[in-house]
C-alpha positions as semicolon CSV with decimal commas, in nm:
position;residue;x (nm);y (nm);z (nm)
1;X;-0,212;-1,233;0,391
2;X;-0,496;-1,139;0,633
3;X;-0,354;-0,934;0,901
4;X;-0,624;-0,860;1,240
5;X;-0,605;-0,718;1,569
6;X;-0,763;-0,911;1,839
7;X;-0,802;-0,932;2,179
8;X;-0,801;-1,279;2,401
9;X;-0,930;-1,381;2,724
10;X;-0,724;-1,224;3,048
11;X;-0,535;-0,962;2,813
12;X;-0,626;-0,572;2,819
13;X;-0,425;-0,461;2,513
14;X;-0,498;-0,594;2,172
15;X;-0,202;-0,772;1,973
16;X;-0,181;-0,853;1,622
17;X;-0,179;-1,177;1,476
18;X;-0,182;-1,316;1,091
19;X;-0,542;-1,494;1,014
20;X;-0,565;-1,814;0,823
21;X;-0,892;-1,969;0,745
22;X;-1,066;-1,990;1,109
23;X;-0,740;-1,954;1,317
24;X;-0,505;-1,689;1,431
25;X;-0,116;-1,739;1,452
26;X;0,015;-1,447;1,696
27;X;0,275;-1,178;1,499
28;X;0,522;-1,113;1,654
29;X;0,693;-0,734;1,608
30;X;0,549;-0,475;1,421
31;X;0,328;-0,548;1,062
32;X;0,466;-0,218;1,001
33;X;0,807;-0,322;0,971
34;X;1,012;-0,697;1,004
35;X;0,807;-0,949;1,201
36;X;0,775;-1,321;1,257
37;X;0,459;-1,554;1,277
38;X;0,449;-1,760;1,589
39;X;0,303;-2,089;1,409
40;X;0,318;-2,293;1,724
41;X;-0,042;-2,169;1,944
42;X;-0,280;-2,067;1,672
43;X;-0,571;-1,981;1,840
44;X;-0,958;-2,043;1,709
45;X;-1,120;-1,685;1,505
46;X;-1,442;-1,762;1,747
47;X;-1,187;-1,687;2,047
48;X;-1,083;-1,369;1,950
49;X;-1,233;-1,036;1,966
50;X;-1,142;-0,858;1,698
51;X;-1,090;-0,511;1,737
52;X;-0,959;-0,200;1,408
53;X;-0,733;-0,356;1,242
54;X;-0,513;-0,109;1,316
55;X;-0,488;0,251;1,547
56;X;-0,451;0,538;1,314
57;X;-0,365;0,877;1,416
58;X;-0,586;0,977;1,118
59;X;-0,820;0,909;0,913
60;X;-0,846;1,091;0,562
61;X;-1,165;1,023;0,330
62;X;-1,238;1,165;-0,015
63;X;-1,583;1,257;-0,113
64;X;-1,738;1,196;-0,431
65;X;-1,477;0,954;-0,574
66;X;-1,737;0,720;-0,774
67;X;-1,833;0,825;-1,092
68;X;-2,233;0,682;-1,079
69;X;-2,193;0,912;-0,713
70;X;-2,176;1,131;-0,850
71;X;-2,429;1,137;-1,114
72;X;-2,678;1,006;-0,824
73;X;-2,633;1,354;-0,651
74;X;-2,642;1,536;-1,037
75;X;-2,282;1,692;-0,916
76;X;-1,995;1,773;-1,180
77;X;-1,691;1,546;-1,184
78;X;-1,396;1,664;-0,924
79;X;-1,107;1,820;-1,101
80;X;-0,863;1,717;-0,827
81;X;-0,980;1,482;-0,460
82;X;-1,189;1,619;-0,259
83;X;-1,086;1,557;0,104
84;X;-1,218;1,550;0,467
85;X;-1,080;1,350;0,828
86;X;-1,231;1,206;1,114
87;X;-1,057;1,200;1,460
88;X;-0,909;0,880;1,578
89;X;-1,151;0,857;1,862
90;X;-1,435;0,764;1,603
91;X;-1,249;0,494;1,499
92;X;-1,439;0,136;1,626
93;X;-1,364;-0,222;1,492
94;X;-1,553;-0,580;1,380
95;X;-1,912;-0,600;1,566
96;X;-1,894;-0,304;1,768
97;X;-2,152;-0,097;1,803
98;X;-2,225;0,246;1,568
99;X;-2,352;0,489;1,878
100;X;-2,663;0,676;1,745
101;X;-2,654;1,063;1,844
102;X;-2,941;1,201;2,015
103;X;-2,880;1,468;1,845
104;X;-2,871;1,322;1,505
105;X;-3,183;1,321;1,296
106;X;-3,101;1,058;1,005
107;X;-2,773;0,859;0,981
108;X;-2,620;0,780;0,691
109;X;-2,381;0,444;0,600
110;X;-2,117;0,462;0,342
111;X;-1,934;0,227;0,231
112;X;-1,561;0,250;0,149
113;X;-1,261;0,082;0,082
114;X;-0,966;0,221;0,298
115;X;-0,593;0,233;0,254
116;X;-0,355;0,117;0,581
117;X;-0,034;0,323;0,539
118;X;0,289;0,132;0,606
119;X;0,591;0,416;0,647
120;X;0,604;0,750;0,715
121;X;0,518;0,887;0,370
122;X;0,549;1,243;0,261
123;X;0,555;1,378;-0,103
124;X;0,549;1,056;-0,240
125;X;0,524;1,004;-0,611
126;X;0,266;0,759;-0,756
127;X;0,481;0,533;-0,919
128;X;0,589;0,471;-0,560
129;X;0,303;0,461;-0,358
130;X;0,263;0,099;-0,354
131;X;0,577;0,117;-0,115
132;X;0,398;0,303;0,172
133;X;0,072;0,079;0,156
134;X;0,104;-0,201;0,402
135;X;-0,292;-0,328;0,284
136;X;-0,629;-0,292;0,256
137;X;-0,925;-0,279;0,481
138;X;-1,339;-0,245;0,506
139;X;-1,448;0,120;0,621
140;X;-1,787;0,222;0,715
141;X;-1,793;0,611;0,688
142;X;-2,057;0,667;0,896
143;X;-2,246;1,031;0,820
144;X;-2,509;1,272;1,039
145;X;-2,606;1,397;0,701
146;X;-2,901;1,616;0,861
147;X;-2,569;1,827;0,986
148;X;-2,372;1,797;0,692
149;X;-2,608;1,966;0,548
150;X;-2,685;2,211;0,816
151;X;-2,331;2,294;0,867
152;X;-2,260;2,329;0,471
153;X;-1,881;2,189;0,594
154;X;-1,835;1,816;0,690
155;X;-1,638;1,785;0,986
156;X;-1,946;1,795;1,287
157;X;-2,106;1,506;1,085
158;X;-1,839;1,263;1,024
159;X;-1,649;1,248;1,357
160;X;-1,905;1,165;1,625
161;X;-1,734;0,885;1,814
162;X;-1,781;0,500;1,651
163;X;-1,853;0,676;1,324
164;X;-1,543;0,507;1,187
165;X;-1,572;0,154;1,165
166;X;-1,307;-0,059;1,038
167;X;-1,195;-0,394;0,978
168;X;-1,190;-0,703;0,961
169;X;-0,876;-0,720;0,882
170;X;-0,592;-0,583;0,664
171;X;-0,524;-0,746;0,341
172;X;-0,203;-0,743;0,166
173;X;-0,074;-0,798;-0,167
174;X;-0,389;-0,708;-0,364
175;X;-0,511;-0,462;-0,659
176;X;-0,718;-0,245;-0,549
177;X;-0,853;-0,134;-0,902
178;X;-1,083;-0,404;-0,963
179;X;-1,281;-0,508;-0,611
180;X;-1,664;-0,567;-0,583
181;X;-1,832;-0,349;-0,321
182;X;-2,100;-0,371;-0,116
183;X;-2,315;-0,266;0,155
184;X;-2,603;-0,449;0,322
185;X;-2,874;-0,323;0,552
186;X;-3,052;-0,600;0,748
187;X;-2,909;-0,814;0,504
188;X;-3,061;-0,629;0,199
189;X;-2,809;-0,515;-0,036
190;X;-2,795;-0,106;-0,034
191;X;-2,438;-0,026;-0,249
192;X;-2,304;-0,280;-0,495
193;X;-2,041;-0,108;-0,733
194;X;-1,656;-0,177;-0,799
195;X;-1,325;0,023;-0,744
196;X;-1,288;0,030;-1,119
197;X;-1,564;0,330;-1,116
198;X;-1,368;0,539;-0,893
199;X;-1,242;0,875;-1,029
200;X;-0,886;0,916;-0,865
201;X;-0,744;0,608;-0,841
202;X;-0,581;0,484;-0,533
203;X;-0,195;0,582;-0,610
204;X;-0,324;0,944;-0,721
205;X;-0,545;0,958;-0,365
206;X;-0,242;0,858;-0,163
207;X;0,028;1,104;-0,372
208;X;-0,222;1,374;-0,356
209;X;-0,276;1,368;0,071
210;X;0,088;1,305;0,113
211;X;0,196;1,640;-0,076
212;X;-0,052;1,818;0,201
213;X;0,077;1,588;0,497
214;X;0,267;1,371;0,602
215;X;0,103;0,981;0,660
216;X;0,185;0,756;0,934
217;X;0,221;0,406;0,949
218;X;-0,142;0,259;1,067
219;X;-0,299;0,610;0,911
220;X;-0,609;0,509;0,690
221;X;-0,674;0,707;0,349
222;X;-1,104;0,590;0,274
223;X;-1,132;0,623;-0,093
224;X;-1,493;0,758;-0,143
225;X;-1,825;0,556;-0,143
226;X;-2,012;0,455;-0,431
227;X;-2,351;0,523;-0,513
228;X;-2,668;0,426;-0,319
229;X;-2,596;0,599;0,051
230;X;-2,919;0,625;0,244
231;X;-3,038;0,590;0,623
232;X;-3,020;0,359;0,915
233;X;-3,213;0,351;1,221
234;X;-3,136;0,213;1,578
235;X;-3,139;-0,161;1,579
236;X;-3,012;-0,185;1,214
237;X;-2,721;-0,418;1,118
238;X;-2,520;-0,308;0,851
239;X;-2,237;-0,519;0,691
240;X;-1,961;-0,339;0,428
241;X;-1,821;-0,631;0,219
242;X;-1,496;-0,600;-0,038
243;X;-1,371;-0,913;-0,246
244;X;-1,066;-1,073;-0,099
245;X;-1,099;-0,869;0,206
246;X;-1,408;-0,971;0,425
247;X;-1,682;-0,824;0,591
248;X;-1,713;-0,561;0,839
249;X;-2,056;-0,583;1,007
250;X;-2,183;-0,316;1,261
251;X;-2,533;-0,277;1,458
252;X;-2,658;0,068;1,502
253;X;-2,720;0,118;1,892
């Protein structure tokens, strides 16, 4: 199941809605907890703007998850996740636009696969993570790496606003141990790697932040980046692309 967020001609709020092939079927209630599928108006994917996939009050990324990552940047192995967050303000869906800082020097893409939480999860062991997990999603962790650097800390760099993208859409009832990744730039393929070379795996990621704090439902965990992060410039389109999830594509503005 696909699920999206989408806006429609003469509405101001986004609702969500359950996509099948090129139509959406409105949901009604909560993906979060019981909900029906209103089969009877699907509407056409072309008429809806799709916005996150979901509203999180948090976002928490690891860094250097991937084991090839981490041999690119000739760093040791992490002994436990390494972890940062971006506010919910940088959060931006499906074709908007990634904001260049003037400010920023060089801008980095990364892409990521990202975890949408389904209940309020706190201390949870791994052998029940896959309780809390409502699906999967496309993240873009976008990077000012000229200040990551500067700053020696990460937290300037990754939470300019629209420096989260997410999306399309959330999908449920997959394994996320075995997905192809992949990031294109202008349609030329940048990152190409699969979950299977991540470090901590995603039930040790999600155990792990929910013994520091507690996860919402619609918080996102981002599970690293694989190797081959480098630059974009304004103008750019840059598409993240997971099997059996879709493709989030950006332009750099």
């Amino acid at each position: 199941m696909k699920i999206v967020r989408y806006y429609t001609k003469g509405k101001d709020k986004p609702q969500f809605g359950i996509q099948r092939a090129n139509k959406v079927f409105e949901l009604i209630g909560s993906p979060y907890e019981n909900f029906m599928i209103d089969s009877s108006h699907p509407i056409r994917l072309h008429a809806c703007k799709l916005t996150s996939p979901c509203g999180p009050s948090k976002i928490i990324l690891v860094g250097l998850n991937y084991r090839k990552h981490a041999k690119e940047l000739r760093m040791r192995l992490p002994k436990e996740p390494i972890i940062f967050m971006k506010p919910s303000v940088s959060v931006i869906g499906h074709r908007d636009h990634i904001v260049y800082p003037k400010k920023v020097k060089r801008l980095d893409y990364e892409a990521e696969l990202a975890v949408v939480i389904k209940k309020k999860c706190r201390n949870a062991p791994m052998d029940a993570i896959d309780d809390f997990i409502l699906g999967y999603t496309c993240l873009n962790d976008v990077t000012a790496r000229d200040l990551q650097k500067k700053d020696g800390q990460w937290t300037r760099a990754k939470s300019f606003d629209t420096f989260c993208p997410i999306g399309p859409c959330i999908a449920t009832d997959i394994d996320p141990g075995h997905l192809s990744i992949r990031l294109y730039l202008n349609n030329k393929i940048m990152q190409s790697s699969n979950t299977n070379d991540q470090i901590f795996s995603v039930k040790k990621t999600v155990s792990f932040i929910s013994g520091i704090m507690t996860l919402l439902p619609g918080d996102v965990v981002s599970t690293g980046t694989p190797s081959g992060v480098g630059p974009m410039k304004k103008g750019d389109i840059v598409k993240v692309q997971i099997d059996k999830i879709g493709t989030l594509e950006n332009r750099v503005a």
